[in-house]
C-alpha angles and dihedrals in degrees: 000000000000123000116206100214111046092024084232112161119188120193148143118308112242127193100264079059097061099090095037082051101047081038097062090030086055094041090042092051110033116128085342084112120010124359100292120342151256107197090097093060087044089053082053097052095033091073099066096039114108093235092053111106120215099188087065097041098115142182131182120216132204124190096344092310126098108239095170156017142201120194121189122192125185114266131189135240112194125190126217084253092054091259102155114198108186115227141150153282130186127194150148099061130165151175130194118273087230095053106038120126098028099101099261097112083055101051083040093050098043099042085053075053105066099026078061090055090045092056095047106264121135103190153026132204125199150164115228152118101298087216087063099048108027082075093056094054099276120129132170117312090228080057076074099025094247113153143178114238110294099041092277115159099200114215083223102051118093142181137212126184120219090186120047112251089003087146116049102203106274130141097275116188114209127225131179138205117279091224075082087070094086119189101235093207097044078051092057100051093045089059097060084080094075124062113278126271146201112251104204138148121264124177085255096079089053089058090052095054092051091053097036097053096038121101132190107236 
């Protein structure tokens, strides 16, 4: 894809992509959630994992460098009957500091969109900031009735349909995959690779506890 007007080409990540990739998802996430970050290290071991799916690894490109990438793994749905429908995640996804809030993470994000539902998926899951999704077509995933073991409706998950009426309304748990269970030690040595870094606190964090721990009853 090339749009005219910004000369943004997104296309499939290659290999002589990966440390321009872990090096803007380190610097976009970096203290945004948590002192420091470990979603670069999950974008390096995402790519051998079994769920991960090539066809939707994406980078955008502007002006010959990568300022930003989108991953998508397989994720489950589970009825109360055992019924499993197969679906997506994405995450992580980033955009260059120096880049944000120009428009780039939504051309990113809706071209990996239709290029999902190209490929035959219906839906995506997913946990985020509600002000940065509900613009792109998620809603509540109560909204679907898609809920975490224990009939917990989190404030932060959040559904889209990429085919109109794909869930009909039954109780859906929700089950991700396990590459999202990161070793926080294997994280931290991986990051010695990368120039070192402040941890520090930033409101932010505070945001994403709020979001993170809240739950729709």
């Amino acid at each position: 894809m090339k749009n005219k007007e910004t000369t943004l080409i997104i296309r499939n990540e290659t290999v002589a992509d990966y440390k321009a990739v872990e090096t803007i998802t380190r610097d976009a996430f970096w203290n945004l959630t948590v002192p420091g970050c470990n979603e670069h290290y999950l974008a390096h071991i995402m790519r051998d994992h079994p769920d991960f799916i090539p066809e939707l690894d994406l980078v955008a490109e502007l002006d010959d460098r990568v300022i930003g990438n989108v991953m998508y793994t397989k994720a489950r749905l589970v009825d109360e009957a055992g019924e499993e429908l197969q679906i997506l995640t994405f995450g992580p996804v980033s955009i260059h500091p120096e880049y944000q809030r120009r428009g780039y993470s939504r051309l990113l994000l809706e071209h990996s969109f239709q290029k999902a539902a190209e490929l035959g998926y219906d839906v995506i899951v997913i946990f985020g900031n509600p002000d940065n999704y509900v613009g792109r077509g998620f809603v509540s995933c109560k909204r679907h009735n898609i809920c975490l073991e224990g009939g917990v409706f989190p404030a932060a998950m959040l559904v889209k349909e990429l085919q109109p009426d794909a869930l009909d309304g039954r109780t859906w748990y929700y089950h991700e995959s396990p590459v999202y269970n990161i070793d926080n030690e294997k994280a931290e040595e991986f990051d010695k690779q990368f120039e070192p870094r402040e941890k520090s606190w930033q409101p932010s964090q505070e945001e994403f506890y709020i979001h993170s721990h809240s739950v729709i009853q």
